[in-house]
PDB file of N, CA, C and O in Angstrom:
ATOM      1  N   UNK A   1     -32.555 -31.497 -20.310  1.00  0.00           N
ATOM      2  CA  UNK A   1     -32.731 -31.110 -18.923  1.00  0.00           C
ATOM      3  C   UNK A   1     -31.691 -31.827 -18.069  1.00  0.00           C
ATOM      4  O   UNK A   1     -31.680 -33.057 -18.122  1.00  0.00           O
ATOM      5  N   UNK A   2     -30.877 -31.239 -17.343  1.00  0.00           N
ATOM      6  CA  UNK A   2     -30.328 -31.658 -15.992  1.00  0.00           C
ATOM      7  C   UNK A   2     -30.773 -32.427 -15.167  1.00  0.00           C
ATOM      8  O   UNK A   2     -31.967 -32.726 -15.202  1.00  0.00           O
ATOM      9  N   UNK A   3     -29.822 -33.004 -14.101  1.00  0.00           N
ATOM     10  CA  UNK A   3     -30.942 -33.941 -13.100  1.00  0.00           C
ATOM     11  C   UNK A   3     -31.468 -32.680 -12.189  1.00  0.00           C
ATOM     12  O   UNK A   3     -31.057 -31.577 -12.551  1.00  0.00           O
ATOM     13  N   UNK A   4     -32.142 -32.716 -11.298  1.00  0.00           N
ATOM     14  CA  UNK A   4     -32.958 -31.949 -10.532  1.00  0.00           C
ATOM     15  C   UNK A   4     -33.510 -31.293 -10.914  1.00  0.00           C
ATOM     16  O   UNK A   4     -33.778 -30.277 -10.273  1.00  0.00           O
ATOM     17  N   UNK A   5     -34.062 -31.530 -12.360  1.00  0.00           N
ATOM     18  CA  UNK A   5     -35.624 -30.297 -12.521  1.00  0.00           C
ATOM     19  C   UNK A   5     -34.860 -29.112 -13.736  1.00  0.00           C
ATOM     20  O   UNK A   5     -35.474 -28.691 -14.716  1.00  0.00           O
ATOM     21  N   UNK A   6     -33.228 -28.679 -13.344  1.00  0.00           N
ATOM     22  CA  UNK A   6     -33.234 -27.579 -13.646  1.00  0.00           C
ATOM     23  C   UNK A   6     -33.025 -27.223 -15.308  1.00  0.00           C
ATOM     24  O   UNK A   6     -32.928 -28.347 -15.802  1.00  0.00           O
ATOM     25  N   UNK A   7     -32.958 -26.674 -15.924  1.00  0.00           N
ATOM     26  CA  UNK A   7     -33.230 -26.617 -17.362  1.00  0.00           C
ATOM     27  C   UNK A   7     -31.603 -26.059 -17.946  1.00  0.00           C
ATOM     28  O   UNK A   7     -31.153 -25.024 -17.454  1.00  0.00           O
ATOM     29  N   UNK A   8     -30.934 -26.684 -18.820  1.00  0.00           N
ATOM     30  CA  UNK A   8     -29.501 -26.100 -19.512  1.00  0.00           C
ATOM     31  C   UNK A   8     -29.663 -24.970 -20.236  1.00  0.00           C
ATOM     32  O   UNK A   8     -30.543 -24.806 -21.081  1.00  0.00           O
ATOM     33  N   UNK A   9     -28.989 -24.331 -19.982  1.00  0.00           N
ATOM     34  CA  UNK A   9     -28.637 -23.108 -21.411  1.00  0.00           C
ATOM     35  C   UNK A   9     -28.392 -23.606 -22.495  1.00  0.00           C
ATOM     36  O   UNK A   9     -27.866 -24.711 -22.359  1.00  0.00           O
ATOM     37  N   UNK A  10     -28.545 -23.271 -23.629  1.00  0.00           N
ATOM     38  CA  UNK A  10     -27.936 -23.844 -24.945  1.00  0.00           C
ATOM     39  C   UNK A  10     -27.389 -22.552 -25.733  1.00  0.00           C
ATOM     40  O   UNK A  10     -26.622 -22.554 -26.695  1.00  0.00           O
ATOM     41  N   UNK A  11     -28.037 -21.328 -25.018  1.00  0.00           N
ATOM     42  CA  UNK A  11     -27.350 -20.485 -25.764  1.00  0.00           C
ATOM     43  C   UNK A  11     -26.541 -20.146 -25.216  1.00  0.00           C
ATOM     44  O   UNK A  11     -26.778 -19.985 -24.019  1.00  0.00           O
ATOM     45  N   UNK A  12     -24.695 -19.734 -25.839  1.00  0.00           N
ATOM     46  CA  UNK A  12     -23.887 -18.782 -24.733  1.00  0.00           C
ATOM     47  C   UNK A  12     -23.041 -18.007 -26.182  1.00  0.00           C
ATOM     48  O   UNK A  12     -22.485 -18.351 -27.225  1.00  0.00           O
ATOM     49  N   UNK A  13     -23.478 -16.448 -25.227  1.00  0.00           N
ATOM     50  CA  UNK A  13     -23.252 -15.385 -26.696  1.00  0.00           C
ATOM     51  C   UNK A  13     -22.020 -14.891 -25.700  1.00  0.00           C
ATOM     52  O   UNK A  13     -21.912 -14.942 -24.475  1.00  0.00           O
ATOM     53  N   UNK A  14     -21.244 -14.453 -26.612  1.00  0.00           N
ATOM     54  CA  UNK A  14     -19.808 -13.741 -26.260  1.00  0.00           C
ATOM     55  C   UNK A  14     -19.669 -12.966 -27.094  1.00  0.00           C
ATOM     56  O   UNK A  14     -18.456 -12.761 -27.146  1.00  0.00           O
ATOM     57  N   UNK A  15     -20.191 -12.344 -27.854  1.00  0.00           N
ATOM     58  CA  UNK A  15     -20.885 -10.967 -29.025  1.00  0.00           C
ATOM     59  C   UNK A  15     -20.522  -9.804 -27.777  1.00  0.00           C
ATOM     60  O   UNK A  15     -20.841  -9.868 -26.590  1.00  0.00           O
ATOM     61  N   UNK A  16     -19.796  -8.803 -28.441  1.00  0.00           N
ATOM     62  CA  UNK A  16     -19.706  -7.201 -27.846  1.00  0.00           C
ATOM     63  C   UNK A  16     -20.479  -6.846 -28.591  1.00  0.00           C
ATOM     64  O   UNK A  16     -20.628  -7.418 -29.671  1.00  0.00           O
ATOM     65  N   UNK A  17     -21.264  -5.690 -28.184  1.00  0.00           N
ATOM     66  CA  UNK A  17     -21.563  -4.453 -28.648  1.00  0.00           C
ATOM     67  C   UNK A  17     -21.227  -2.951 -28.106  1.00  0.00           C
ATOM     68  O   UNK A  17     -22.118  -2.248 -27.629  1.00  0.00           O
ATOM     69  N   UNK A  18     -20.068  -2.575 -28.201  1.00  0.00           N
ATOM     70  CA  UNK A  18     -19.513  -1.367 -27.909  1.00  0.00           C
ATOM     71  C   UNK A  18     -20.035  -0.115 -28.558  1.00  0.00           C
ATOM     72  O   UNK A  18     -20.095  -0.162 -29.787  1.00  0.00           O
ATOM     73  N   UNK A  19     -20.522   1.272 -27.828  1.00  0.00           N
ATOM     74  CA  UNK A  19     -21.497   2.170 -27.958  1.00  0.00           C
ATOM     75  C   UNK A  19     -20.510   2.648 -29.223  1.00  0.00           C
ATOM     76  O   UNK A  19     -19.425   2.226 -29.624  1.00  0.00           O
ATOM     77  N   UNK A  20     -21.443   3.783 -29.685  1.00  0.00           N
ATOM     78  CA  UNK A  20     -20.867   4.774 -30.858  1.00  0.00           C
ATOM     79  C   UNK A  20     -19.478   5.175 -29.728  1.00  0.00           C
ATOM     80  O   UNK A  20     -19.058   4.856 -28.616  1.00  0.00           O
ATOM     81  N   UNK A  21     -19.100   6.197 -31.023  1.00  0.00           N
ATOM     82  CA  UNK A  21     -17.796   7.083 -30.478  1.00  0.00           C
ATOM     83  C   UNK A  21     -18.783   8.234 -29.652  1.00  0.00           C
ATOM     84  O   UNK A  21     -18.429   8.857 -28.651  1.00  0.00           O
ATOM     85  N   UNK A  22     -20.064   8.339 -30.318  1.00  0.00           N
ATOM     86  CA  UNK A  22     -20.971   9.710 -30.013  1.00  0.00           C
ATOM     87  C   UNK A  22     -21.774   9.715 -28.543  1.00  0.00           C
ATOM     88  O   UNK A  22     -22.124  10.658 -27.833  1.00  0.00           O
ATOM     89  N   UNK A  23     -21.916   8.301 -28.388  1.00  0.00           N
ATOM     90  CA  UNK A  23     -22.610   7.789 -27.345  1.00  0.00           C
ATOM     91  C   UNK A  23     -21.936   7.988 -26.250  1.00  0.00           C
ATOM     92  O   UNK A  23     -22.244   8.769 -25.350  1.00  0.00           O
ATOM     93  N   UNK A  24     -20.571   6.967 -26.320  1.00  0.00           N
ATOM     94  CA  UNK A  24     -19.867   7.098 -25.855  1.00  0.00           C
ATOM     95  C   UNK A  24     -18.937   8.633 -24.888  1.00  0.00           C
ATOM     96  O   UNK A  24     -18.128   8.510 -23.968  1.00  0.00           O
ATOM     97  N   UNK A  25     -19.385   9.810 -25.459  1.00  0.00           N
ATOM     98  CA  UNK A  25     -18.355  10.631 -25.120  1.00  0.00           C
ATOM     99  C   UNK A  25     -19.449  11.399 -24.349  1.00  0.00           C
ATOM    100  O   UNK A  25     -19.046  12.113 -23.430  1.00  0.00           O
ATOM    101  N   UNK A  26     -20.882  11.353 -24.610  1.00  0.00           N
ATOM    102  CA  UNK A  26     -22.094  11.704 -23.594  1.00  0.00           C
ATOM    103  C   UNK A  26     -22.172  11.144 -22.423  1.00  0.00           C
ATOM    104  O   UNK A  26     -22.848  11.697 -21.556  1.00  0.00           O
ATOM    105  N   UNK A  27     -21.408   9.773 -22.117  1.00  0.00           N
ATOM    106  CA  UNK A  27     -22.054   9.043 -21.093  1.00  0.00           C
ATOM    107  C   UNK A  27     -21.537   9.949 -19.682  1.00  0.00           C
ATOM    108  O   UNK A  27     -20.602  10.739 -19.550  1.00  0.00           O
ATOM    109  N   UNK A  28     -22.466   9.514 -18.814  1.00  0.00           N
ATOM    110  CA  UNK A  28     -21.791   9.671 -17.764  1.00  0.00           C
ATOM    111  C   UNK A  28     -20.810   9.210 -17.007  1.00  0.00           C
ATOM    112  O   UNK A  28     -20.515   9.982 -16.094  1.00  0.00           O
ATOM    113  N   UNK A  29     -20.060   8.014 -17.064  1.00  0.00           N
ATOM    114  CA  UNK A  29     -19.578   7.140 -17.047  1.00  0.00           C
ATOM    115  C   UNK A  29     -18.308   7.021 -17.842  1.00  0.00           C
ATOM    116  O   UNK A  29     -17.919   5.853 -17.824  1.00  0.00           O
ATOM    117  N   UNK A  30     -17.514   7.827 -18.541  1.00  0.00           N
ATOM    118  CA  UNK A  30     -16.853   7.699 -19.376  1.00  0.00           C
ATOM    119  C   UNK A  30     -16.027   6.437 -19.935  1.00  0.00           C
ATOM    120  O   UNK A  30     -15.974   6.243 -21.150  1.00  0.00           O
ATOM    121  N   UNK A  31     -15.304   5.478 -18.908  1.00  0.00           N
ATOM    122  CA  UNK A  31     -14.666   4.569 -19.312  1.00  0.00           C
ATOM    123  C   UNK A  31     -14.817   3.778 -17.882  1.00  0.00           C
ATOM    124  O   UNK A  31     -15.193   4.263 -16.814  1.00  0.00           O
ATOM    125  N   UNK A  32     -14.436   2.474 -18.146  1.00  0.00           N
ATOM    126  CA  UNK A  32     -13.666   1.615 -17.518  1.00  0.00           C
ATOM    127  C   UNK A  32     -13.492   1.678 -16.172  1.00  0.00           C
ATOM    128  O   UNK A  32     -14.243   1.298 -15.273  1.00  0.00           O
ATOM    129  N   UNK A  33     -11.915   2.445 -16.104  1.00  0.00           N
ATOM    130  CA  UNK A  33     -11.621   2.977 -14.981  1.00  0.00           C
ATOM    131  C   UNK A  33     -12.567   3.945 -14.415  1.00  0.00           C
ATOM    132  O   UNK A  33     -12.291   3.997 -13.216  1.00  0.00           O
ATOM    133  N   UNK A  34     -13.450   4.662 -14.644  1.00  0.00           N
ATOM    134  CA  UNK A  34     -14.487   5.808 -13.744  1.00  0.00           C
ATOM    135  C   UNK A  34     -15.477   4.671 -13.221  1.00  0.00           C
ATOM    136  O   UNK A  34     -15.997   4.740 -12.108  1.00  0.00           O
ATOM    137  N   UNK A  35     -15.695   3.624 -14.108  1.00  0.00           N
ATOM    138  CA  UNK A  35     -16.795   2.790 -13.369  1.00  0.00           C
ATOM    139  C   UNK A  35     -15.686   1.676 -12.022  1.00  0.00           C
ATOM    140  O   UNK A  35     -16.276   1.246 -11.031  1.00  0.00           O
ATOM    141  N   UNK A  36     -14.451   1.427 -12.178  1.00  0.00           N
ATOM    142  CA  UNK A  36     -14.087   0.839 -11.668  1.00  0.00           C
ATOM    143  C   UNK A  36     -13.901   1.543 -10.134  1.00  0.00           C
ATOM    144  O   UNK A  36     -14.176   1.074  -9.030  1.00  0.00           O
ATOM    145  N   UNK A  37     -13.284   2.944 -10.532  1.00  0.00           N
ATOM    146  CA  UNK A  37     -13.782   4.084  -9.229  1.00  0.00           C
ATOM    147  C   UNK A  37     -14.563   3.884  -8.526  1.00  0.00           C
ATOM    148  O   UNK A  37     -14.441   3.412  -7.396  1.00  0.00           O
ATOM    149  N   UNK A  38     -15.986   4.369  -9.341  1.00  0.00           N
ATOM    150  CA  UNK A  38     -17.397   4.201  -8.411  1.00  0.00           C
ATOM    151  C   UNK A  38     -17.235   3.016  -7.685  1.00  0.00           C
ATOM    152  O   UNK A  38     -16.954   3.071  -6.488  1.00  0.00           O
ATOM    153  N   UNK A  39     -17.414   1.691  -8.414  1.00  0.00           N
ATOM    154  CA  UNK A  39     -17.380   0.045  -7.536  1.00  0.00           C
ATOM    155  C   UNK A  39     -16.452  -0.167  -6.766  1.00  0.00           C
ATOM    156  O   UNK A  39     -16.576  -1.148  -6.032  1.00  0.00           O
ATOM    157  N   UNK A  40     -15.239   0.642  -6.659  1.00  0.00           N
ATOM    158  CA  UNK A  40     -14.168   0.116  -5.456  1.00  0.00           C
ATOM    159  C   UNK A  40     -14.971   1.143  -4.125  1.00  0.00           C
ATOM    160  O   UNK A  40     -15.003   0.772  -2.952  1.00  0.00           O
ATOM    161  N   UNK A  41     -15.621   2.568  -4.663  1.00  0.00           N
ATOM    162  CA  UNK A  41     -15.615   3.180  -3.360  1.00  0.00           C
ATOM    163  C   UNK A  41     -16.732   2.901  -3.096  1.00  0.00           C
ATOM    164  O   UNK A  41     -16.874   3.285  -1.935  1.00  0.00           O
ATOM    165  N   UNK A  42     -18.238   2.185  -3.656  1.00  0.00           N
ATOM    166  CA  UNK A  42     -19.115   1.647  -3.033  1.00  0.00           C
ATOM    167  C   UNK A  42     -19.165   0.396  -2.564  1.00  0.00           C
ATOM    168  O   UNK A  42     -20.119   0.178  -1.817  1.00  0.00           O
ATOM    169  N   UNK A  43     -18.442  -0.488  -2.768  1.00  0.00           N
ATOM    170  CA  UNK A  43     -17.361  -1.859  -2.126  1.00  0.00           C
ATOM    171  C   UNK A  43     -16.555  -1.259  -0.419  1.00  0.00           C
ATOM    172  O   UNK A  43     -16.680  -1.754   0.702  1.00  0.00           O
ATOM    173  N   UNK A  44     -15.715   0.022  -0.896  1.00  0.00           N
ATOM    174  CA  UNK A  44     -15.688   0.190   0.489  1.00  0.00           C
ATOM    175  C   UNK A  44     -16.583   0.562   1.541  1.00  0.00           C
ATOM    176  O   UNK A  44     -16.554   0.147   2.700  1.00  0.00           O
ATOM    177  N   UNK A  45     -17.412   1.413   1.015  1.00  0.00           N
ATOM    178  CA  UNK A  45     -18.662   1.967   2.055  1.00  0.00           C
ATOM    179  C   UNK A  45     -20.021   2.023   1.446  1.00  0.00           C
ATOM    180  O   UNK A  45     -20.395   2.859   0.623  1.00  0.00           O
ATOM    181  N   UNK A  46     -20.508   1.339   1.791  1.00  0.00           N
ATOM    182  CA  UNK A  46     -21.514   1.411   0.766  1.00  0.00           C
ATOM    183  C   UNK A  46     -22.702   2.338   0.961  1.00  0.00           C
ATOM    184  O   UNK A  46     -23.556   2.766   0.184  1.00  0.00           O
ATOM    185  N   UNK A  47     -22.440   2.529   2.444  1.00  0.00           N
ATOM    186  CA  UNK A  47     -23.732   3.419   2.935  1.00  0.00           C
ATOM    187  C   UNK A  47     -23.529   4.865   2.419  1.00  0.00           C
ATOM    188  O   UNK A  47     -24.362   5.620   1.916  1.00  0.00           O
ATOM    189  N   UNK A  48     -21.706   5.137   2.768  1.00  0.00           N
ATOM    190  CA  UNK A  48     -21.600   6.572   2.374  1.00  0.00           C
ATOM    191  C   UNK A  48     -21.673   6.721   1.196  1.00  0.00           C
ATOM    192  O   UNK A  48     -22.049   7.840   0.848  1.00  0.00           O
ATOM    193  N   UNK A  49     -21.431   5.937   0.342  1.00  0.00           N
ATOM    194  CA  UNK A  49     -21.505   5.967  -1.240  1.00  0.00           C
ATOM    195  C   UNK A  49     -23.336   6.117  -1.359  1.00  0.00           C
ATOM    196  O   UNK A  49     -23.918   7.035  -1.936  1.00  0.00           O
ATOM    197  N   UNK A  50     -23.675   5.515  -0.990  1.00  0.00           N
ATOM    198  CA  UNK A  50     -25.587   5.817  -1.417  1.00  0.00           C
ATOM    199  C   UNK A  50     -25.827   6.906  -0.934  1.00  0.00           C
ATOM    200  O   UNK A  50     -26.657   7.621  -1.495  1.00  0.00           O
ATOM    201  N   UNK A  51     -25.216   7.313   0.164  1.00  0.00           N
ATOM    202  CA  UNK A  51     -25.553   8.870   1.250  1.00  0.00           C
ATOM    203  C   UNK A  51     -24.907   9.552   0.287  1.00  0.00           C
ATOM    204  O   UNK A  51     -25.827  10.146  -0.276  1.00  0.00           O
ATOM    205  N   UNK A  52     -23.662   9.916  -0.393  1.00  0.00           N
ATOM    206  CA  UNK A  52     -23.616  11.025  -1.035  1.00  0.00           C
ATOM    207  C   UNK A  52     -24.598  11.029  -2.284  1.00  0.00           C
ATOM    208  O   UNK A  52     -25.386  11.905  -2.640  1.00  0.00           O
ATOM    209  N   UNK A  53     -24.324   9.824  -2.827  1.00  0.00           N
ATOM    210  CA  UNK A  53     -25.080   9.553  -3.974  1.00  0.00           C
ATOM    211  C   UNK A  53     -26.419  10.779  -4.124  1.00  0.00           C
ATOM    212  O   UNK A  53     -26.625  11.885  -4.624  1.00  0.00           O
ATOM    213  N   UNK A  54     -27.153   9.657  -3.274  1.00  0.00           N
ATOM    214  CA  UNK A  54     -29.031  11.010  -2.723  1.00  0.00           C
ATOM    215  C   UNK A  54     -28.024  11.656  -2.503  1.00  0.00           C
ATOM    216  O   UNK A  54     -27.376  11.338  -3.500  1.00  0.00           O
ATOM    217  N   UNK A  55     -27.401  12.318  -1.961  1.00  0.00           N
ATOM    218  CA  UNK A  55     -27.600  13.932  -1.211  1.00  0.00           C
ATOM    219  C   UNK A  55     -27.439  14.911  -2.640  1.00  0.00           C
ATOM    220  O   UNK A  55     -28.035  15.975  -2.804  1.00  0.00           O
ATOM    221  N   UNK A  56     -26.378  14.208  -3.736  1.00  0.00           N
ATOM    222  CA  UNK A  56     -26.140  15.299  -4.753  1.00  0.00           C
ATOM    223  C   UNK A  56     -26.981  14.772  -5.957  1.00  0.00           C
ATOM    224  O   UNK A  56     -26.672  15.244  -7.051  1.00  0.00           O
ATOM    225  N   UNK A  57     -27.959  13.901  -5.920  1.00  0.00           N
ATOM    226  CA  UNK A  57     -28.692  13.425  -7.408  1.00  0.00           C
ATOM    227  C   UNK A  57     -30.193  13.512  -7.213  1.00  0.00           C
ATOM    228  O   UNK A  57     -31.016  13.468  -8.126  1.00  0.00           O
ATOM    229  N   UNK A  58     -30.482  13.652  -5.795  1.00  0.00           N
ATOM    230  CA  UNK A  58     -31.913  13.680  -5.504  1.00  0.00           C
ATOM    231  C   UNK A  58     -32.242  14.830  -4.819  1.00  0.00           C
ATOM    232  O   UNK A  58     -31.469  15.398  -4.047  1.00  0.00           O
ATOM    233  N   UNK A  59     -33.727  15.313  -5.158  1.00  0.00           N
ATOM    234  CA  UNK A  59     -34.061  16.006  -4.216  1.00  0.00           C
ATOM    235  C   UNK A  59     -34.873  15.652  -2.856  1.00  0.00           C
ATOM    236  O   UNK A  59     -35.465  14.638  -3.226  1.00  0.00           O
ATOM    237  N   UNK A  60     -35.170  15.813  -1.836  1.00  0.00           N
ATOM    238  CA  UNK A  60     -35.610  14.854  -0.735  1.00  0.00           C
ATOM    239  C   UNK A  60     -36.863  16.467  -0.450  1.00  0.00           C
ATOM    240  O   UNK A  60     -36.696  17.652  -0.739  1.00  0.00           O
ATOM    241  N   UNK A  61     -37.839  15.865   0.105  1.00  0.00           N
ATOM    242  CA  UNK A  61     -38.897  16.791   0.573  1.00  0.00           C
ATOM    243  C   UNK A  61     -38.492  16.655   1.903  1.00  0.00           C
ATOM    244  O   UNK A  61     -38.205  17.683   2.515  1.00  0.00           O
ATOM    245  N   UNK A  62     -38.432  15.776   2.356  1.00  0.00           N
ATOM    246  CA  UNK A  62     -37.955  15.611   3.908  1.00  0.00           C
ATOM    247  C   UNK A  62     -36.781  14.686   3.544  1.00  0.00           C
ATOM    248  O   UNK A  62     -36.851  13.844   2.648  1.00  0.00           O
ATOM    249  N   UNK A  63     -35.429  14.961   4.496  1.00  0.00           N
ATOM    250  CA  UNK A  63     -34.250  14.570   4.520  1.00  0.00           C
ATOM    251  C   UNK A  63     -34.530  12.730   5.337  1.00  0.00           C
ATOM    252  O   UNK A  63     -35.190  12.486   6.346  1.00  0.00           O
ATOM    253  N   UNK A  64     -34.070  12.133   4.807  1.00  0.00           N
ATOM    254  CA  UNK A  64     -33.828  10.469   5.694  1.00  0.00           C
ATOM    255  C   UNK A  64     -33.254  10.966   6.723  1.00  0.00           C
ATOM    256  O   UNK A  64     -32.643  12.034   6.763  1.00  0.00           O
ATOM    257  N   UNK A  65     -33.462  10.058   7.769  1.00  0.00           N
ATOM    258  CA  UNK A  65     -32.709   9.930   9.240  1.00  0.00           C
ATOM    259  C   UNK A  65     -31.673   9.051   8.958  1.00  0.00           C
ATOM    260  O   UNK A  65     -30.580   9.417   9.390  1.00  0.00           O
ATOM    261  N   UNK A  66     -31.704   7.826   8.261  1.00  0.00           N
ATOM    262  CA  UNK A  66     -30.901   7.204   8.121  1.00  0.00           C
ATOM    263  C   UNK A  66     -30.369   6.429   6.562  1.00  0.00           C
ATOM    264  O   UNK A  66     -31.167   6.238   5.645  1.00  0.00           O
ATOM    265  N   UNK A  67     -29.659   6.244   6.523  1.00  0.00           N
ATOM    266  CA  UNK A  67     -29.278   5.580   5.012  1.00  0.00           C
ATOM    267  C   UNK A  67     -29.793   4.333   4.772  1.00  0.00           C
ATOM    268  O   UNK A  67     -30.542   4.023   3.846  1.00  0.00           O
ATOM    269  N   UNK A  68     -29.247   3.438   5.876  1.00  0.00           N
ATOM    270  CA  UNK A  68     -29.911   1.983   5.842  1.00  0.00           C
ATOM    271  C   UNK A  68     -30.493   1.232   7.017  1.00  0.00           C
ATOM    272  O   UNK A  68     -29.870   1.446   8.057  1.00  0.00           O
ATOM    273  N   UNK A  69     -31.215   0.654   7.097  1.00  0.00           N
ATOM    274  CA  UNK A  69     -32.024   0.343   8.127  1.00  0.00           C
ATOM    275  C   UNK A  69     -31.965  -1.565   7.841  1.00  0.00           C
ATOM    276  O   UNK A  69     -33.055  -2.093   7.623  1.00  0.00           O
ATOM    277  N   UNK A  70     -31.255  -2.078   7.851  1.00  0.00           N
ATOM    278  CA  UNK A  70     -31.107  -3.637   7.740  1.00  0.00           C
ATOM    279  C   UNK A  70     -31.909  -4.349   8.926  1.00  0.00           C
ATOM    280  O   UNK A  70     -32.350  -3.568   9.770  1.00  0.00           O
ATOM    281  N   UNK A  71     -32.092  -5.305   9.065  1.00  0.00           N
ATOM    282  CA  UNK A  71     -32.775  -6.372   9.699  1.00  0.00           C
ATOM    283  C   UNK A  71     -33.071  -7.356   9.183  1.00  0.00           C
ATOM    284  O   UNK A  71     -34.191  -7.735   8.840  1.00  0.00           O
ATOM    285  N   UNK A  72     -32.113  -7.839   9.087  1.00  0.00           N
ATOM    286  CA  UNK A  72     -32.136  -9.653   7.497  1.00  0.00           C
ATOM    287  C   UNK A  72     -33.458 -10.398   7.920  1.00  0.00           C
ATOM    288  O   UNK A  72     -33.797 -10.682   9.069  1.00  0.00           O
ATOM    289  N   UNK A  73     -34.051 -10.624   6.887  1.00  0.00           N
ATOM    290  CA  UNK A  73     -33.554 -10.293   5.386  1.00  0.00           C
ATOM    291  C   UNK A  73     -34.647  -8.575   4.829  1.00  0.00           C
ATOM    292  O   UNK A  73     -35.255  -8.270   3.803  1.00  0.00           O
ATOM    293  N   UNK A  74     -34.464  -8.065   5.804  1.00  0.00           N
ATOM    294  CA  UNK A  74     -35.183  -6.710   5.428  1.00  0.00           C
ATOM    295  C   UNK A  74     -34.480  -5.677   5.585  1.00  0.00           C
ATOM    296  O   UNK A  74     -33.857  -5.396   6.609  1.00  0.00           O
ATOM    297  N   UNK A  75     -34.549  -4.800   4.202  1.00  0.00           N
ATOM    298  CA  UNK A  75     -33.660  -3.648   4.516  1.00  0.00           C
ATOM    299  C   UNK A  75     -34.579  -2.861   3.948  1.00  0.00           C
ATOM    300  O   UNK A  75     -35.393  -3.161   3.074  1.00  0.00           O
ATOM    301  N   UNK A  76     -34.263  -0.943   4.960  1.00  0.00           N
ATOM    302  CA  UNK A  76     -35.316   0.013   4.467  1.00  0.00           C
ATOM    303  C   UNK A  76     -34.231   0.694   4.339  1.00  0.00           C
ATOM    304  O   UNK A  76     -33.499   0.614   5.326  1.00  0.00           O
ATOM    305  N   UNK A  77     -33.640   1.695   3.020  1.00  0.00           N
ATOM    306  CA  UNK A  77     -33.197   2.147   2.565  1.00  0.00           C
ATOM    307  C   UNK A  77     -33.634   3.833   2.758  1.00  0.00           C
ATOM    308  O   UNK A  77     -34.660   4.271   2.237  1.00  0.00           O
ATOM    309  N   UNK A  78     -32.758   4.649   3.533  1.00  0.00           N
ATOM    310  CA  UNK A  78     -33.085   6.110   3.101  1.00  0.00           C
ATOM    311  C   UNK A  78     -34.814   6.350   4.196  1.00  0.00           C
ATOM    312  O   UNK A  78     -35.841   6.898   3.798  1.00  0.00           O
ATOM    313  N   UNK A  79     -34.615   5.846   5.305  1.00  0.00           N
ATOM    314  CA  UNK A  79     -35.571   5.883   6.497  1.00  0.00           C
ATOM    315  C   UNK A  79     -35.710   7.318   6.924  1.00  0.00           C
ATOM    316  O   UNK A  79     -34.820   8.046   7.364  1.00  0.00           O
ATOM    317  N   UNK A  80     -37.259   7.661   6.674  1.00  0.00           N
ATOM    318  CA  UNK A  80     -37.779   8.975   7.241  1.00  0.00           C
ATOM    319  C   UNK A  80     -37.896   9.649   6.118  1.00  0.00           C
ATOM    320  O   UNK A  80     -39.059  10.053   6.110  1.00  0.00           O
ATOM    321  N   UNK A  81     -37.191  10.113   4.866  1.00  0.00           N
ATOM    322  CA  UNK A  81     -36.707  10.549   3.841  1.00  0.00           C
ATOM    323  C   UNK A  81     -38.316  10.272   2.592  1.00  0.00           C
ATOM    324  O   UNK A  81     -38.931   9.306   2.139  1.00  0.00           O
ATOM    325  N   UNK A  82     -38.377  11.654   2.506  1.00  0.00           N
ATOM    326  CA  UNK A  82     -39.600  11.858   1.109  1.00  0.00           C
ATOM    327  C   UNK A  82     -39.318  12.393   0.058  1.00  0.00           C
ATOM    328  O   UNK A  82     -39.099  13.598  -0.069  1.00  0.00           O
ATOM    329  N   UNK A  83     -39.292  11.654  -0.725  1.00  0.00           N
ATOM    330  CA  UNK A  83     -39.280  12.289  -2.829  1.00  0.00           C
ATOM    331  C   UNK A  83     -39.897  11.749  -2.977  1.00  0.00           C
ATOM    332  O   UNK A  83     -40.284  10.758  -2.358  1.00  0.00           O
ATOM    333  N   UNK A  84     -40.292  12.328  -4.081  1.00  0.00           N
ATOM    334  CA  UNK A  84     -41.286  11.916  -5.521  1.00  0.00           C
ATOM    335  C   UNK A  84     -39.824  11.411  -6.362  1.00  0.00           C
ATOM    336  O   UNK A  84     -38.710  11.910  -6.205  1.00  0.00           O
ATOM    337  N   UNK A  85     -40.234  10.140  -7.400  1.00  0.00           N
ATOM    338  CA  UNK A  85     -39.839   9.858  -8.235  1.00  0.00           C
ATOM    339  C   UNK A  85     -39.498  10.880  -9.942  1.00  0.00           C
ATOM    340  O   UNK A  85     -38.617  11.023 -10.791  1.00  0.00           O
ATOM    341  N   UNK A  86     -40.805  11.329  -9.628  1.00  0.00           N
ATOM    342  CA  UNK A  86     -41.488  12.228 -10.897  1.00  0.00           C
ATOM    343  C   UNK A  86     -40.687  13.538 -10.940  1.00  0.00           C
ATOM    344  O   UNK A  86     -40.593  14.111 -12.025  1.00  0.00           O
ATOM    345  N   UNK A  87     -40.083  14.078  -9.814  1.00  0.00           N
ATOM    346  CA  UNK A  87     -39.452  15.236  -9.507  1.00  0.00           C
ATOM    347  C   UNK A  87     -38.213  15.034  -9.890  1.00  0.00           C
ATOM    348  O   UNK A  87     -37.677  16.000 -10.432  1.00  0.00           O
ATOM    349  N   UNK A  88     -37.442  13.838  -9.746  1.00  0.00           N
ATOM    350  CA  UNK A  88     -36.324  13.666  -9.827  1.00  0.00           C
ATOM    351  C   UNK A  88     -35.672  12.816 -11.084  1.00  0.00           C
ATOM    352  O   UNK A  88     -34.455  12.643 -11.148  1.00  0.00           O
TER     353      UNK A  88
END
């Protein structure tokens, strides 16, 4: 144990496990660079990136008024806005 209570790691794994070739060519996500895409353009905006996000992956029963609703440390995400989980 550390001083202040807190407890050490003893394990540290640096083991890959890289998907099949089969897995791999299903994903949505294809490589690297497509994920590096997504994270630079939700880094730049993050609201519009979640706003398109819902608008083309979810269905909404009633549309949100707003995307994000912050008030630290509280945030309401997708305000006014009704789905079911189960639907989508």
């Amino acid at each position: 144990m550390s001083q202040g209570g807190q407890l050490d790691t003893v394990m540290h794994e640096e083991r890959l496990f890289p998907p099949s070739q089969d897995f791999a060519s299903r994903a949505r996500i294809s490589s690297m660079e497509a994920y590096q895409k997504l994270w630079d353009e939700a880094n730049e905006n993050n609201e519009a990136f979640w706003d398109k996000l819902a608008k083309q992956e979810l269905h909404w029963f009633e549309p949100y008024s707003s995307v994000l609703d912050w008030n630290e440390p509280f945030a309401s995400w997708f305000v006014g806005g009704k789905t079911n989980a189960a639907v989508n």
